[in-house]
N, C-alpha and C positions, 0 to 999 in steps of 0.2 A: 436482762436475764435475772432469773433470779435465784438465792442461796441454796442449793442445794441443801444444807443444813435447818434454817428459818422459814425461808419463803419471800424473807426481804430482799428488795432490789439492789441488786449486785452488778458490779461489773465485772467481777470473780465467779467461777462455781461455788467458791464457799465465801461468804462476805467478812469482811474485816473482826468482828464484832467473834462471830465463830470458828475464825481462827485463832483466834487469839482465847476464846475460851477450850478449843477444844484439840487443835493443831498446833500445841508449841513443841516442838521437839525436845525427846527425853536424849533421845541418840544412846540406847540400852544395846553395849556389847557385851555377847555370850560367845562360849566355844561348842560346837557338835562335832564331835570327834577330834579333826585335827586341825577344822575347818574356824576360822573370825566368822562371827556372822555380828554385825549392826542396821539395830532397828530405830527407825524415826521415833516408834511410837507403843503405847501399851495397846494391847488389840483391847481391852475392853473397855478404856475410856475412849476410841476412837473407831467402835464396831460398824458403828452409823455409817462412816465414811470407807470401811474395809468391805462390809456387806455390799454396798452398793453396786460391785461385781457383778450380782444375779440381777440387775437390770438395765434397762438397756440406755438410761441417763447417764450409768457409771462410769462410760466413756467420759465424760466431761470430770467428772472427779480424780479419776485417775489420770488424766492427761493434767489438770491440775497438779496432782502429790508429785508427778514427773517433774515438772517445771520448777515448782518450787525449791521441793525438799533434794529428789533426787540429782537434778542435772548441777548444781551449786556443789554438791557434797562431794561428788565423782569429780569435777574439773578441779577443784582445790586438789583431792589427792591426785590425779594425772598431772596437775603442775607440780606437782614435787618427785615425778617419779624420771631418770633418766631414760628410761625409753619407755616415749609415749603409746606405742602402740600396745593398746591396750582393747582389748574388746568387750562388749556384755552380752551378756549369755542369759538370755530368760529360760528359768523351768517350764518348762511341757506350756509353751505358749499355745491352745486348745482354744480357737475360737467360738466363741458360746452368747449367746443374746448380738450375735452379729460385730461382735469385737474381741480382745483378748486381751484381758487386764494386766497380764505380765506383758505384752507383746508390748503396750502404751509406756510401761513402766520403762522397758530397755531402749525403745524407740526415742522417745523423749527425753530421756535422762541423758544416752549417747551423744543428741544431738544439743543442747544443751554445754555439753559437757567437752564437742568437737571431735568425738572420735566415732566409732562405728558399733552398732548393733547386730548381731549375728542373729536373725529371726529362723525359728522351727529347726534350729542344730538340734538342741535334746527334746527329744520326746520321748511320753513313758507310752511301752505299749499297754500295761494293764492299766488300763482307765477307771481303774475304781474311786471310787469318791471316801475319801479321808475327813471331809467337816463333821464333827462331834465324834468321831471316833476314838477311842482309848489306845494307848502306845500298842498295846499288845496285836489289833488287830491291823495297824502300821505295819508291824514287823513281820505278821502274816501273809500279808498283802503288798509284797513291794513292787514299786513303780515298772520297774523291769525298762531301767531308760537305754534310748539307744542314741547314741552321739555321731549325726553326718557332717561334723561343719572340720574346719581344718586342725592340724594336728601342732603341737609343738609352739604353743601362742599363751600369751596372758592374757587373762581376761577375771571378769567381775562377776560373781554369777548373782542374778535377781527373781525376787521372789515377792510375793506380795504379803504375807505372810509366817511365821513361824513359830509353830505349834512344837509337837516334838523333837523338832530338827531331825528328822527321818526320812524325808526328801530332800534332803539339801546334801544331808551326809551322804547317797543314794548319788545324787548327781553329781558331786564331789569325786567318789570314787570314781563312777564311770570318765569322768571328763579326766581324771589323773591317767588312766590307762590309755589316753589318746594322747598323752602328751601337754596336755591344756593344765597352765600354772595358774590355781587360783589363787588371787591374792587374798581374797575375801566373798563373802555374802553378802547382800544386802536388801533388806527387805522393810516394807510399809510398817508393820510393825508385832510384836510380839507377842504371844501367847502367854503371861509369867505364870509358872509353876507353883501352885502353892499357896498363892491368892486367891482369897474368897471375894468375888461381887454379887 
C-alpha cells in the first residue's frame, strides 16, 4: 500500500516518515461549557489527514487515527476507572462517501480499547453543514440532536473534529437529559482560536 500522506510504500495508511513529521500527538485539552474535550491534534497542521473524510480512501486513514491514537488513549483511562463499563458515543455518525468517519473513530477505538460502541444513538435532525462557518451561524443553526440509545450509562462522546465546540456542547446537553454521564470528548483534532496559518 501506499502513504496516504507521500505516495511512498507503506505498510501503514500513513508511513513512518509522515508520522512522525506530521502525526505526533499534541493531546490539546479545552473546556465547551461544562464539557473536557481532548484533541490529538492541531486541525491545521494535520488538515490533509482530517479532510480526508470527503473521500472515499479516508476510510483507511481514519481507521488508522482509530487504531493508533484513539484505541491506546481510551484503554489507559478505562484501566483506571472502577467501573468499566463505559461506552462511546459518536456525533451524528451520517454515512457519506460510503462510510462514516466518526462511525470508524468510535468503532475502533472501542474495540481497541475492549469496550463497546453505541453506533447511530445521537443523530442531528437538521443536517446542515457547519465547515467554514462562523460561531454565529452555528448558534443559528443548531444540530437539533436526538438521543435513541440507553439511558443512565457512562460513556465518551467522539468527534472528529473541534471547531467552536458548538456540537459537542449540543450533544452534551442532549445526552445529559437522558441520563448519559459524560466523562469527556474526544476528538481527531482541534480548530485553535486565534491562530493565523
Amino acid at each position: 500500500m501506499r502513504c496516504f500522506s507521500c505516495g511512498n510504500l507503506s505498510l501503514e495508511p500513513v508511513c513512518k516518515s509522515c508520522q512522525q513529521d506530521f502525526l505526533t500527538p499534541e493531546m490539546i485539552e479545552t473546556e465547551t461549557g461544562s464539557l473536557e474535550v481532548v484533541s490529538f491534534f492541531d486541525y491545521y497542521l494535520t488538515v490533509e489527514f482530517i479532510k480526508s473524510k470527503y473521500i472515499s480512501s479516508g476510510y483507511r486513514v481514519y481507521k488508522f487515527l482509530a487504531k493508533k491514537f484513539f484505541a491506546p488513549f481510551i484503554r489507559a483511562y478505562v484501566d483506571h476507572l472502577d467501573n468499566k463499563e463505559i461506552y462511546l458515543i459518536g456525533v451524528d455518525e451520517n454515512v457519506d462517501r460510503g462510510y462514516s468517519n466518526v462511525a470508524i473513530l468510535s468503532e475502533y477505538g472501542a474495540r481497541g480499547a475492549g469496550i463497546k460502541a453505541l453506533h447511530g444513538v445521537l443523530k442531528a435532525k437538521n443536517k446542515v453543514q457547519y465547515a467554514g462557518q462562523p460561531l454565529e451561524f452555528r448558534l443559528q443553526n443548531p444540530r437539533n440532536f436526538i438521543y435513541t440509545g440507553p439511558k443512565n450509562i457512562n460513556a465518551i462522546l467522539i468527534d472528529d473534529t473541534t471547531t467552536t465546540g458548538t456540537t459537542l456542547e449540543e450533544a452534551h446537553r442532549v445526552l445529559k437529559e437522558h441520563g448519559v454521564n459524560v466523562h469527556f470528548a474526544l476528538t481527531a483534532a482541534i480548530a485553535k482560536e486565534g491562530v493565523d496559518y
